[in-house]
N, C-alpha and C positions, 0 to 999 in steps of 0.2 A: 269789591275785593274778594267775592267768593270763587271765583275760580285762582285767586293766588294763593288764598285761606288756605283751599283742597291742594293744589301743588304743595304745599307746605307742608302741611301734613301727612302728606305719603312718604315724607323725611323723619318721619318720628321714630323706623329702626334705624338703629346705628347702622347696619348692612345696606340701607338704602343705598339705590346705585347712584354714581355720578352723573350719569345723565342722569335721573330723577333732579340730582341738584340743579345741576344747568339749569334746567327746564325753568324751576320752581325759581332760579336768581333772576333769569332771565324776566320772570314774568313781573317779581319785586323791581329789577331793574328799568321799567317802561314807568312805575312809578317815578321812581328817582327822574327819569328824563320830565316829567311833566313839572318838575320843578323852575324845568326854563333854565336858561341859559346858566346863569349862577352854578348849576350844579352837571351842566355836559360836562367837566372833566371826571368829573365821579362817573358820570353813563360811562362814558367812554374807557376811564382806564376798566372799572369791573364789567366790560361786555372782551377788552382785550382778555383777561386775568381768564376769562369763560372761556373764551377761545382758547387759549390756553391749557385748560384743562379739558377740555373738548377732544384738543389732540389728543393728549397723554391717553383719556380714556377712548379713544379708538385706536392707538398704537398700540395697547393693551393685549389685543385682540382677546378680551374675556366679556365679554358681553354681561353688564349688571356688577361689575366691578363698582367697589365702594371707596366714599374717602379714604377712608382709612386702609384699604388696602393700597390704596395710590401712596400715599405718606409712609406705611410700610415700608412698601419694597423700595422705595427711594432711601428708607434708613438701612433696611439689610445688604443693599447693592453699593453704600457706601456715596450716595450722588451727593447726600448734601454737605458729606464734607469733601467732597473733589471740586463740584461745581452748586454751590448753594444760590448763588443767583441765578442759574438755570433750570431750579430743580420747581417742580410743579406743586411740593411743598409752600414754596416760598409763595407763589400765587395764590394757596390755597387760606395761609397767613392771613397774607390781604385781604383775604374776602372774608375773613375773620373778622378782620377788625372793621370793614363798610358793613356784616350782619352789627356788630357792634354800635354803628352811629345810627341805624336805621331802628333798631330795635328801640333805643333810648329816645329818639326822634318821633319815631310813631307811638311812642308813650305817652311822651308831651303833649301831642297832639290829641291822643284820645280822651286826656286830661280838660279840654279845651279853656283852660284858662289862657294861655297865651296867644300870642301872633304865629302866622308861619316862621316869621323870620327871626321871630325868637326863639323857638323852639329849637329850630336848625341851630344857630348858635349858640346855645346852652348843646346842645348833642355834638356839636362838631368839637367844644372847646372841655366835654367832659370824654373824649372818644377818641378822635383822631390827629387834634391837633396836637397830642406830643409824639408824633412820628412825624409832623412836618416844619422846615424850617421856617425862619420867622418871616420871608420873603412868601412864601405859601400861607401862611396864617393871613396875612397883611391882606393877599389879593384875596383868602376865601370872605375876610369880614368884608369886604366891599364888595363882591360879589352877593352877599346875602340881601345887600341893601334892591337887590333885583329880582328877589325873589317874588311869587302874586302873593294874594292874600289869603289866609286862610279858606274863606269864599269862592273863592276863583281856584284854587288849588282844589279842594272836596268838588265843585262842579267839575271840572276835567276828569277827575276819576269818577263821576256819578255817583258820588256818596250825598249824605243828606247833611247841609251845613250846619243841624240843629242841634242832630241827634250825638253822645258819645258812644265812648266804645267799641266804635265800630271795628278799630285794628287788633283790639284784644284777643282774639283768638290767632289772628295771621301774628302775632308779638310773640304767644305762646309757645305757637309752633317754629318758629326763629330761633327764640331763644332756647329752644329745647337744643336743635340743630347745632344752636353756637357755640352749647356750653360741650355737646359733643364733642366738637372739634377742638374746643378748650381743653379738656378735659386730657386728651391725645396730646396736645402741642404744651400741655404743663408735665405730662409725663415722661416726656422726650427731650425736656431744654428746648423747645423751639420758636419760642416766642421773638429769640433776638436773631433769625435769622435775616441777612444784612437786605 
């Protein structure tokens, strides 16, 4: 993980750009897909949420535009309350709360007292699952049961199955990023947008 470690970290100013973000979710996100099958709809909708904001920031046309200039001008132009499910806000939201399960997730892990598939469900059921209804809970808990093993999971990303800590710094620098964007989305009411 140290080339996701070092993406991560170049998000450490708030002015970081939005492509910087991409880059650096994107490369967390190749994690998430190595979870196997159980967790492709997580790859999937946060690589849609990216592309997403992918556009926004090349529609831009300001080259090194940042989150929070994007969630800005979407408050000063009035988009999220004309069209709140359209607004690149609302994706950015989301990727809020998947930094949210991840961060808590690769804690667990680094903790190594438990299973993968514990972990994940302790992160998904402290994290995500009160945005999802009980029909999404149902299939994510039986999907977990698909998840590899701790073993098998550290071998696919080349980590050492023995050693901890390994995500400590990539968590750091996450949660530094998250609490930014926290930080923004609790000073604006935006946490309940739909």
């Amino acid at each position: 993980p140290k080339i996701l470690t070092e993406a991560w970290s170049q998000l450490l100013d708030e002015n970081a750009s939005a492509k910087a973000f991409i880059h650096a979710f994107r490369l967390l996100n190749q994690v998430i897909g190595m979870l196997g099958k159980a967790f492709s709809f997580v790859n999937q909708d946060v690589e849609k949420k990216l592309q997403i904001l992918e556009r926004t920031e090349i529609s831009r046309g300001k080259p090194g535009i940042s989150l929070h200039e994007i969630m800005q001008e979407e408050l000063d132009n009035e988009i999220l309350k004309k069209t709140p499910v359209a607004s690149t806000t609302r994706n950015i939201l989301r990727l809020y709360r998947a930094m949210c399960f991840i961060s808590v997730f690769l804690t667990m892990l680094d903790n190594g007292e438990k299973e993968l598939r514990e972990c994940a469900s302790l992160a998904y059921d402290n994290t995500l699952s009160m945005y999802h209804m009980f029909a999404i809970r149902s299939v994510v808990k039986l999907a977990l049961y698909t998840l590899p093993t701790r073993s098998n999971f550290y071998k696919s990303i080349h980590l050492d199955t023995e050693k901890k800590d390994q995500f400590a710094e990539l968590v750091g620098s996450v949660e530094h990023v998250r609490l930014g964007i926290k930080e923004f989305l609790d000073q604006h009411n935006l946490h309940t947008l739909p």
